[in-house]
PDB file of N, CA, C and O in Angstrom:
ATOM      1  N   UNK A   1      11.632 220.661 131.421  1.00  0.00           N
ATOM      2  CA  UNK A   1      10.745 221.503 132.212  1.00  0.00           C
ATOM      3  C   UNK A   1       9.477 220.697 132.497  1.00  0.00           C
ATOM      4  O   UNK A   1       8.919 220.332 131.463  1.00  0.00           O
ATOM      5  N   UNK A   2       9.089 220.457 133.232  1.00  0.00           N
ATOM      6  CA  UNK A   2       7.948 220.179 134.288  1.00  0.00           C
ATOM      7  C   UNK A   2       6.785 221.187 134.119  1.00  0.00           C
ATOM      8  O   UNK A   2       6.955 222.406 134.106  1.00  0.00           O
ATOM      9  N   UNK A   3       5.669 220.612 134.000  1.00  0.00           N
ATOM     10  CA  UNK A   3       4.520 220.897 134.114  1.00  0.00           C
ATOM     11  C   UNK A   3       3.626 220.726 134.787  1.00  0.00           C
ATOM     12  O   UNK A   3       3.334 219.535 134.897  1.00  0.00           O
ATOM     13  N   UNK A   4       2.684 221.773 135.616  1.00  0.00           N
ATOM     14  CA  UNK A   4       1.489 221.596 136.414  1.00  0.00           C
ATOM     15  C   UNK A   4       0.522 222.336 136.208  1.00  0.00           C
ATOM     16  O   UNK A   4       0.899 223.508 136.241  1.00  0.00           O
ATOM     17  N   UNK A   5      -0.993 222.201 135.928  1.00  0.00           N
ATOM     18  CA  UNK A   5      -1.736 222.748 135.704  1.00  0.00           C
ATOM     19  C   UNK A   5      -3.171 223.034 136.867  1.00  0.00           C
ATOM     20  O   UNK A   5      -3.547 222.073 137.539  1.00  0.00           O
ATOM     21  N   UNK A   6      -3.665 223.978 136.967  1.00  0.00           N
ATOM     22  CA  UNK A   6      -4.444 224.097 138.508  1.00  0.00           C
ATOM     23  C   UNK A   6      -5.671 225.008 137.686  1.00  0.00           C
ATOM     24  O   UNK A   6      -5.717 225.240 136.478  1.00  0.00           O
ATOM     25  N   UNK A   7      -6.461 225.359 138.557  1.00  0.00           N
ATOM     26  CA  UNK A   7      -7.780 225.788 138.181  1.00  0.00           C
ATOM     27  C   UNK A   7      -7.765 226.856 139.604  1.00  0.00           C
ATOM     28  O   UNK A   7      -7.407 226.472 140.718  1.00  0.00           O
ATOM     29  N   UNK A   8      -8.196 228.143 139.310  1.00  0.00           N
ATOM     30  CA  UNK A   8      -7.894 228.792 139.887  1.00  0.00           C
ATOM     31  C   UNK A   8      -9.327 230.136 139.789  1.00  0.00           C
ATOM     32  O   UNK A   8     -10.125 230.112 138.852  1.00  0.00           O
ATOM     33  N   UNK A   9      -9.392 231.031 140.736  1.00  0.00           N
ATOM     34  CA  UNK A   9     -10.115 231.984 140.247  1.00  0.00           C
ATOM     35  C   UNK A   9      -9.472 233.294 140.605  1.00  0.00           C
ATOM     36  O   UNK A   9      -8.412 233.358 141.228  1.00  0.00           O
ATOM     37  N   UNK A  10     -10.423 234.748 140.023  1.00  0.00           N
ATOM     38  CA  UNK A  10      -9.441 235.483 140.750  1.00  0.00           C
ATOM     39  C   UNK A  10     -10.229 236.983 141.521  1.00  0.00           C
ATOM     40  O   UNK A  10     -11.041 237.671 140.902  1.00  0.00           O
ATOM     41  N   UNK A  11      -9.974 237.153 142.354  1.00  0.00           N
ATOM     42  CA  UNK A  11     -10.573 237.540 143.757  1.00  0.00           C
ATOM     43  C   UNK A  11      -9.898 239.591 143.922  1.00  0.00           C
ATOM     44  O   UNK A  11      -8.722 239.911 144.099  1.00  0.00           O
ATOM     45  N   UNK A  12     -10.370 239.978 143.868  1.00  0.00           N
ATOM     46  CA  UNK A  12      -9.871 241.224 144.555  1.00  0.00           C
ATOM     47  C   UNK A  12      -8.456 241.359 143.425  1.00  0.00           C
ATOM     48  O   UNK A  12      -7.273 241.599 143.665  1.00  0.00           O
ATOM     49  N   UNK A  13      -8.956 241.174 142.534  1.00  0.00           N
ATOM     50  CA  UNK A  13      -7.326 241.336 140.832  1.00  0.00           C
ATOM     51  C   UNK A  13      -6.118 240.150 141.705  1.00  0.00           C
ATOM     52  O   UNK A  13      -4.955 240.149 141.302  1.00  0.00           O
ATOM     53  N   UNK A  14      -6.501 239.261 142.809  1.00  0.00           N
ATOM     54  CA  UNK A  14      -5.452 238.725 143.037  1.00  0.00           C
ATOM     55  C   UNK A  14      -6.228 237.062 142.601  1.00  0.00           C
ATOM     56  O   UNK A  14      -7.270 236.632 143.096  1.00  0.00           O
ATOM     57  N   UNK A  15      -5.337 236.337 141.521  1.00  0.00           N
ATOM     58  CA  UNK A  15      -5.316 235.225 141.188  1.00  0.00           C
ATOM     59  C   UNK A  15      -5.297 234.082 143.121  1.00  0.00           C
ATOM     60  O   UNK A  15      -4.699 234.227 144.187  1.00  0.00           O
ATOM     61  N   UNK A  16      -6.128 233.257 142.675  1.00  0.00           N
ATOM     62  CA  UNK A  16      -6.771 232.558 143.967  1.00  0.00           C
ATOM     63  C   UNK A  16      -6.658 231.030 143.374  1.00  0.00           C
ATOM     64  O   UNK A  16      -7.326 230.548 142.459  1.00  0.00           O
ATOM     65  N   UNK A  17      -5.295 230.202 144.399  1.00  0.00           N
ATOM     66  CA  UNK A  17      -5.470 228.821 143.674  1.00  0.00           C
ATOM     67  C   UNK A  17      -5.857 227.980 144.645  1.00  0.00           C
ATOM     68  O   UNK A  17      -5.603 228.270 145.814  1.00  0.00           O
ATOM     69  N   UNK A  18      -6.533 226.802 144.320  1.00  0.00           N
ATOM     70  CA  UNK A  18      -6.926 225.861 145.659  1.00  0.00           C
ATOM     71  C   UNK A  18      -5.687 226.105 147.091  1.00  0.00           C
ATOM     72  O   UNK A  18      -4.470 226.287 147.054  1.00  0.00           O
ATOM     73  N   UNK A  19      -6.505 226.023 148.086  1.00  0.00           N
ATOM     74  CA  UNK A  19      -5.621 225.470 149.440  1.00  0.00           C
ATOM     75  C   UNK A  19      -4.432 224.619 149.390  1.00  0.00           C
ATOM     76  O   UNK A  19      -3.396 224.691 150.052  1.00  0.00           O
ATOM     77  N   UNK A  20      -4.828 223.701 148.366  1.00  0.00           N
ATOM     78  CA  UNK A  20      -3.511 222.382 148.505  1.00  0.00           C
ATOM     79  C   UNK A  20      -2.602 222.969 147.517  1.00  0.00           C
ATOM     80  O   UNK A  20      -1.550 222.506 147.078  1.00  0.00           O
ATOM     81  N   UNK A  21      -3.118 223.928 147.279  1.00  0.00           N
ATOM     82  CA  UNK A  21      -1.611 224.375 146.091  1.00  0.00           C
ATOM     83  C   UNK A  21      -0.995 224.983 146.694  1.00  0.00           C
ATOM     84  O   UNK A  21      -1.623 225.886 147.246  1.00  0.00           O
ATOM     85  N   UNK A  22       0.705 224.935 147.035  1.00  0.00           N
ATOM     86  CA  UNK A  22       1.587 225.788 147.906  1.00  0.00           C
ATOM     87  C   UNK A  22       2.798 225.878 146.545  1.00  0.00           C
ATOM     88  O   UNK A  22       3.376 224.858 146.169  1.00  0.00           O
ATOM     89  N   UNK A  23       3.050 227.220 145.920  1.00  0.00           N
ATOM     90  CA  UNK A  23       4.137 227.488 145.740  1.00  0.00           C
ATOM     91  C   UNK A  23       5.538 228.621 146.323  1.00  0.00           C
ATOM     92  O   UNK A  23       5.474 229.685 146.940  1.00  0.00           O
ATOM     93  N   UNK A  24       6.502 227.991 145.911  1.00  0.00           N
ATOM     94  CA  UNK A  24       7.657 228.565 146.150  1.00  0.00           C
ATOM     95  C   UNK A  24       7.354 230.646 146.045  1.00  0.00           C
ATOM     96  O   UNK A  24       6.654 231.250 145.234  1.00  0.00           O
ATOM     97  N   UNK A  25       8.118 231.158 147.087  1.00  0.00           N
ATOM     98  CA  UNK A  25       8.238 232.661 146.069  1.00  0.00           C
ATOM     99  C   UNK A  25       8.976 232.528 144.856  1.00  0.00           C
ATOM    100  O   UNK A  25       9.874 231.703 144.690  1.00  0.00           O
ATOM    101  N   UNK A  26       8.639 233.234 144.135  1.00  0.00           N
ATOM    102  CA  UNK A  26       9.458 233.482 143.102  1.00  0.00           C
ATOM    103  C   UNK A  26       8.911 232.743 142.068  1.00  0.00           C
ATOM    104  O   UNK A  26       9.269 233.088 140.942  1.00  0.00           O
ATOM    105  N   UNK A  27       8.069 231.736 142.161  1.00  0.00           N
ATOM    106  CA  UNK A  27       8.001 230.823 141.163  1.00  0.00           C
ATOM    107  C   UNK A  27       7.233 231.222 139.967  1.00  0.00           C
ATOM    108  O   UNK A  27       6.052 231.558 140.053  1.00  0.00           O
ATOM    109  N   UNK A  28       8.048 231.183 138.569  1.00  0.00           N
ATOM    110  CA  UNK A  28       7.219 231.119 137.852  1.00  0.00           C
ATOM    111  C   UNK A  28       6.444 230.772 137.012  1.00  0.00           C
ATOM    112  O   UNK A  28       6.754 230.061 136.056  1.00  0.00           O
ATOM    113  N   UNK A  29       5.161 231.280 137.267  1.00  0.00           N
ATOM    114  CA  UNK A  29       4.011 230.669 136.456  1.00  0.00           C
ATOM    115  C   UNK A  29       3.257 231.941 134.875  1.00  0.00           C
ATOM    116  O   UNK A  29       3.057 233.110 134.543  1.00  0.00           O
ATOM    117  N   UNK A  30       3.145 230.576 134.480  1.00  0.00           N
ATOM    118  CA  UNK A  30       2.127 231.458 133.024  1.00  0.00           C
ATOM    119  C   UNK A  30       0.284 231.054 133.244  1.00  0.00           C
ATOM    120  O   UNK A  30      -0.178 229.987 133.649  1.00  0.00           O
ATOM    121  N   UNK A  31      -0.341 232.079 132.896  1.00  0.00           N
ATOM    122  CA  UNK A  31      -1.448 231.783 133.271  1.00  0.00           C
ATOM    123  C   UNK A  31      -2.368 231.807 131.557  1.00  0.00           C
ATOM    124  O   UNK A  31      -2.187 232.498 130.555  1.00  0.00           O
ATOM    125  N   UNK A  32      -3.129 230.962 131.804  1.00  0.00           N
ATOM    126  CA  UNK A  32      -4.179 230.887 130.694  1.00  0.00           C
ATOM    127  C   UNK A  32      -5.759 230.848 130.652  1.00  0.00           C
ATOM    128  O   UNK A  32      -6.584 230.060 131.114  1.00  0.00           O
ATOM    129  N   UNK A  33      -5.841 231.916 129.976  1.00  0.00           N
ATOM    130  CA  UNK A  33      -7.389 232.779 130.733  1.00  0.00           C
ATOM    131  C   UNK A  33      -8.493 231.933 128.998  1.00  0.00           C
ATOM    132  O   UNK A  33      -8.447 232.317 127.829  1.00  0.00           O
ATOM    133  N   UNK A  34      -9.463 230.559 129.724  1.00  0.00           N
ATOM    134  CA  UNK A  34     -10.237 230.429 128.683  1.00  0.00           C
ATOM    135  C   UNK A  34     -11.191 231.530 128.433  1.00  0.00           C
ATOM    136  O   UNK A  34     -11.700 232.151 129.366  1.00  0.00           O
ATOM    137  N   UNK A  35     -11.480 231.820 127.020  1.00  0.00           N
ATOM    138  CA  UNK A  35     -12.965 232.397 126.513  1.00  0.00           C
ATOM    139  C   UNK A  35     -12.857 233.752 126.888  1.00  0.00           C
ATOM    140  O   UNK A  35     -13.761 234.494 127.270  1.00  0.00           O
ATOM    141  N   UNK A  36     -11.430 234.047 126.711  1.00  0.00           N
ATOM    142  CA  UNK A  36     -10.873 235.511 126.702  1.00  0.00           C
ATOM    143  C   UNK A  36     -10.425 235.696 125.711  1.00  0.00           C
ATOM    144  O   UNK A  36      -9.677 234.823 125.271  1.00  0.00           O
ATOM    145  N   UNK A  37     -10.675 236.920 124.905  1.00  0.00           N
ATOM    146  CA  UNK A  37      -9.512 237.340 123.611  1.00  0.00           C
ATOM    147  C   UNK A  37      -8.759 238.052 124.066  1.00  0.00           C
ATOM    148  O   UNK A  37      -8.954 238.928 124.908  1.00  0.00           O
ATOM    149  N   UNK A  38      -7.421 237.621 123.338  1.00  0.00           N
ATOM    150  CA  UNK A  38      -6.416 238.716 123.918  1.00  0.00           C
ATOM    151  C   UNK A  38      -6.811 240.149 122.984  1.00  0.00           C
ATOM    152  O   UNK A  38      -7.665 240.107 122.098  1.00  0.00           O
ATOM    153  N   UNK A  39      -6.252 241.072 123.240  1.00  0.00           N
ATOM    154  CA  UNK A  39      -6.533 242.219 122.448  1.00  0.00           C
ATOM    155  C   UNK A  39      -5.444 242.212 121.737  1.00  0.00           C
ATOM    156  O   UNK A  39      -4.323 242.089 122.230  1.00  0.00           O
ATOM    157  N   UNK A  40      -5.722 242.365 120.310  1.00  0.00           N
ATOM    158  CA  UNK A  40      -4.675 242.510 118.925  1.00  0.00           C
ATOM    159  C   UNK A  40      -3.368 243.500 119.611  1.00  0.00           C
ATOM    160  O   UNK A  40      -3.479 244.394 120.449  1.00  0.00           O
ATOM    161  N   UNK A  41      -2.281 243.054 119.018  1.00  0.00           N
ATOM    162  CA  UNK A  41      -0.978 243.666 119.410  1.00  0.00           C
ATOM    163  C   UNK A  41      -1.070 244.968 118.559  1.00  0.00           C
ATOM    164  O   UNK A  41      -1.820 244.908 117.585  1.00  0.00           O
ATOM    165  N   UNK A  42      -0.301 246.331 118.831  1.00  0.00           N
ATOM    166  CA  UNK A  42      -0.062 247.132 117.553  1.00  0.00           C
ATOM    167  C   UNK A  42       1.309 246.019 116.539  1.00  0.00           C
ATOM    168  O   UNK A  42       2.206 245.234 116.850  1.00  0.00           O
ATOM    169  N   UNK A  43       0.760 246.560 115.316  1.00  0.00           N
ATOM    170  CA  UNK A  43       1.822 246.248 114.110  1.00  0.00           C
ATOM    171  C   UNK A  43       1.796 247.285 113.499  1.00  0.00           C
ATOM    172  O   UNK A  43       0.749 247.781 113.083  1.00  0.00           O
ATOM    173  N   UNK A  44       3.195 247.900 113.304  1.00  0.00           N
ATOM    174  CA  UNK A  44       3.283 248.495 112.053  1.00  0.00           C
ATOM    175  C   UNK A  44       4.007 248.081 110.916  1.00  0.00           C
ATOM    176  O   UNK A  44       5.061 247.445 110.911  1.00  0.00           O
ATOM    177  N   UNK A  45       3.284 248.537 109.847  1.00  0.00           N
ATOM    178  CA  UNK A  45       3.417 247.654 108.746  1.00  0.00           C
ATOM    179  C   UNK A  45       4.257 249.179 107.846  1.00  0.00           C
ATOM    180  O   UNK A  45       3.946 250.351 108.061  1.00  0.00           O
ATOM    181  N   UNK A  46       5.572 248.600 106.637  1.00  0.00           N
ATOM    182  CA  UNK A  46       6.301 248.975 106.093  1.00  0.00           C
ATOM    183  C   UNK A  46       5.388 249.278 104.998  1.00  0.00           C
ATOM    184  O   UNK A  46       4.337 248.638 104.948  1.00  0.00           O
ATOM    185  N   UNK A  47       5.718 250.448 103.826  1.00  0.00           N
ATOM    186  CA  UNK A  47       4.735 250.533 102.874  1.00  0.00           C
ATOM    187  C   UNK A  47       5.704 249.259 101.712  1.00  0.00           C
ATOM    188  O   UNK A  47       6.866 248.853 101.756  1.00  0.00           O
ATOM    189  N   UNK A  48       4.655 248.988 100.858  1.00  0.00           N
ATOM    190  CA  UNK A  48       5.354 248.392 100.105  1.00  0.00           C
ATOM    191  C   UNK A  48       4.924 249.300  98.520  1.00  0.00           C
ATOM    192  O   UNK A  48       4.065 250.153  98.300  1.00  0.00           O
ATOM    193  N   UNK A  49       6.058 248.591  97.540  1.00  0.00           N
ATOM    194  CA  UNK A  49       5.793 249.457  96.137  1.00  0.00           C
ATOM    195  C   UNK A  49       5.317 248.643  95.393  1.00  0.00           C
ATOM    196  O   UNK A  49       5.781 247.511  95.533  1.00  0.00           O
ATOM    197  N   UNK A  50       4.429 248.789  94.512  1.00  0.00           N
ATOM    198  CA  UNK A  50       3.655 247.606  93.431  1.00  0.00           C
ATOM    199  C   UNK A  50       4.986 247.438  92.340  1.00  0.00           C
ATOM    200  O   UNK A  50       5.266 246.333  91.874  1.00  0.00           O
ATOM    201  N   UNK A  51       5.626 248.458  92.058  1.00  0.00           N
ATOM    202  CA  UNK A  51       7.170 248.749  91.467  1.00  0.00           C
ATOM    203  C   UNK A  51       8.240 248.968  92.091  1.00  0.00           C
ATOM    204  O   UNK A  51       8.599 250.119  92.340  1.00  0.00           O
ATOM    205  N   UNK A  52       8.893 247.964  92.431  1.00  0.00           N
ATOM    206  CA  UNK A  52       9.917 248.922  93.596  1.00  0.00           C
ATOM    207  C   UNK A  52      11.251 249.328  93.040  1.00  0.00           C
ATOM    208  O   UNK A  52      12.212 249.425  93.803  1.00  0.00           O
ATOM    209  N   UNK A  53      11.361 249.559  91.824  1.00  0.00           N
ATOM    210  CA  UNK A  53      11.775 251.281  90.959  1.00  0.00           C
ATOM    211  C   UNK A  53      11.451 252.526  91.368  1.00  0.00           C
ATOM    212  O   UNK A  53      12.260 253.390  91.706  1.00  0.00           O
ATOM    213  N   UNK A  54      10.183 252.635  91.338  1.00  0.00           N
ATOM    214  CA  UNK A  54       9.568 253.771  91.964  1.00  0.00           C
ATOM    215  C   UNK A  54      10.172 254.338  93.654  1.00  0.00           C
ATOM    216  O   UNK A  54       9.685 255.261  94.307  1.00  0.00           O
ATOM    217  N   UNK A  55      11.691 253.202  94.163  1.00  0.00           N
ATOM    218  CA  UNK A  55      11.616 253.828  95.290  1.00  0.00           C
ATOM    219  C   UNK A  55      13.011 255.169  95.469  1.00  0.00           C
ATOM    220  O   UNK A  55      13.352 255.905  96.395  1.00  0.00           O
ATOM    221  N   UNK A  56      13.538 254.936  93.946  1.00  0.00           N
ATOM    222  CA  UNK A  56      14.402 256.091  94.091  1.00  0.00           C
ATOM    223  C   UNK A  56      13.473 257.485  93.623  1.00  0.00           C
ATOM    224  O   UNK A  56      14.092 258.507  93.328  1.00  0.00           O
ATOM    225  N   UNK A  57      12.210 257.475  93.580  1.00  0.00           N
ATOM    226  CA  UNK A  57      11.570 258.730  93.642  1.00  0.00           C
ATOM    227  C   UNK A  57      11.456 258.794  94.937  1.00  0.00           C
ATOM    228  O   UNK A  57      11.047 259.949  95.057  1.00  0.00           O
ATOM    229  N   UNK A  58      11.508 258.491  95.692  1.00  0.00           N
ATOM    230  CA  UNK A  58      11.560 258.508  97.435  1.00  0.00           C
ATOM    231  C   UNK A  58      12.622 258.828  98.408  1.00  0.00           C
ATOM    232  O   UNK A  58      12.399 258.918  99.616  1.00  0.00           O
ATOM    233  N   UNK A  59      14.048 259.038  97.742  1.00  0.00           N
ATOM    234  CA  UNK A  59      15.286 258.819  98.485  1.00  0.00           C
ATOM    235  C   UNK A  59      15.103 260.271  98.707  1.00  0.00           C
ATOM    236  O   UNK A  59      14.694 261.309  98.187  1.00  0.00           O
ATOM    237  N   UNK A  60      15.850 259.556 100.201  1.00  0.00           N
ATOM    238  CA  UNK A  60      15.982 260.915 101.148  1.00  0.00           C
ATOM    239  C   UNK A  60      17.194 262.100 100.864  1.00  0.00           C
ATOM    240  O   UNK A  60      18.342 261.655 100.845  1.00  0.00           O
ATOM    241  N   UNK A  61      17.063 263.239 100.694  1.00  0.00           N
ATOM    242  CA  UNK A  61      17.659 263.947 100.759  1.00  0.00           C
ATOM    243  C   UNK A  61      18.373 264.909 102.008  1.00  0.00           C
ATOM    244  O   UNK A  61      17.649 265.866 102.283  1.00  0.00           O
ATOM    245  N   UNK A  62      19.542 264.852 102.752  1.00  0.00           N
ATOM    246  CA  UNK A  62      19.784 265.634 103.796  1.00  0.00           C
ATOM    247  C   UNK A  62      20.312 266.938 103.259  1.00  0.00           C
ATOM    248  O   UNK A  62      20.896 267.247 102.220  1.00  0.00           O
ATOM    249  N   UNK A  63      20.004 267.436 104.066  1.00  0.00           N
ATOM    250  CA  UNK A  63      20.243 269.062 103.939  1.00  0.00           C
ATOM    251  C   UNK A  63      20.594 270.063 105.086  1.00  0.00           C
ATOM    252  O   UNK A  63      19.875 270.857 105.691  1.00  0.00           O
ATOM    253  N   UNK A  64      22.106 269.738 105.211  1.00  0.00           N
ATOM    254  CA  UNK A  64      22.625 270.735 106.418  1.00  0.00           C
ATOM    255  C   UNK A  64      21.816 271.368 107.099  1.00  0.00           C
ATOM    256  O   UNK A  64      20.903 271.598 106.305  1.00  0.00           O
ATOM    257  N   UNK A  65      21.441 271.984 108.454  1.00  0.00           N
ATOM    258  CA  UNK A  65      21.664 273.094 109.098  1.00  0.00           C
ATOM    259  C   UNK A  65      22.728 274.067 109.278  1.00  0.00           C
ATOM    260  O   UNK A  65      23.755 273.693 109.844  1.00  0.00           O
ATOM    261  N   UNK A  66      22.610 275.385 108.833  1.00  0.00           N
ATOM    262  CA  UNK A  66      23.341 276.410 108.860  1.00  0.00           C
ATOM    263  C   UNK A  66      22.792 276.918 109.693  1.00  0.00           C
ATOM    264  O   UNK A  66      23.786 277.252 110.337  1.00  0.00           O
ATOM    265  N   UNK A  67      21.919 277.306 110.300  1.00  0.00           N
ATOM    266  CA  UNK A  67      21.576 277.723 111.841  1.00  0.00           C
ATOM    267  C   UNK A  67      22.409 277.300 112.990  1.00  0.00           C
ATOM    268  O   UNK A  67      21.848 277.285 114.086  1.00  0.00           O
ATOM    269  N   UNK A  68      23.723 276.936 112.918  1.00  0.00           N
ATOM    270  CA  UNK A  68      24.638 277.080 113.887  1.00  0.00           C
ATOM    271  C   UNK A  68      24.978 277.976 115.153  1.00  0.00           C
ATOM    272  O   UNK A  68      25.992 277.751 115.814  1.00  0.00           O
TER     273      UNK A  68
END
């Protein structure tokens, strides 16, 4: 894979690259925004047990519906 890198600004939410830059439709590009933070992803995190004995006090129990 081939690499090109350009300097660009961006205008009306539409990314703006020099004149001499002509790409293909379709082409794709990744863009990299300096002295931006991305904003933290969600994670959810599993509980954990300091004992993990303690996790058959936890097991699930099912219990029919008779409301049929």
């Amino acid at each position: 894979m081939s690499v090109a890198s350009f300097e660009g600004i961006v205008e009306n939410g539409q990314i703006k690259l020099p004149e001499n830059v002509h790409l293909s439709e379709h082409t794709r590009v990744y863009v990299v925004i300096p002295g931006v933070a991305q904003p933290p992803s969600l994670r959810w995190m599993s509980p954990r047990f300091v004992h993990p004995d303690q996790a058959q006090d936890f097991k699930k129990i099912l219990i029919p519906d008779t409301h049929v």
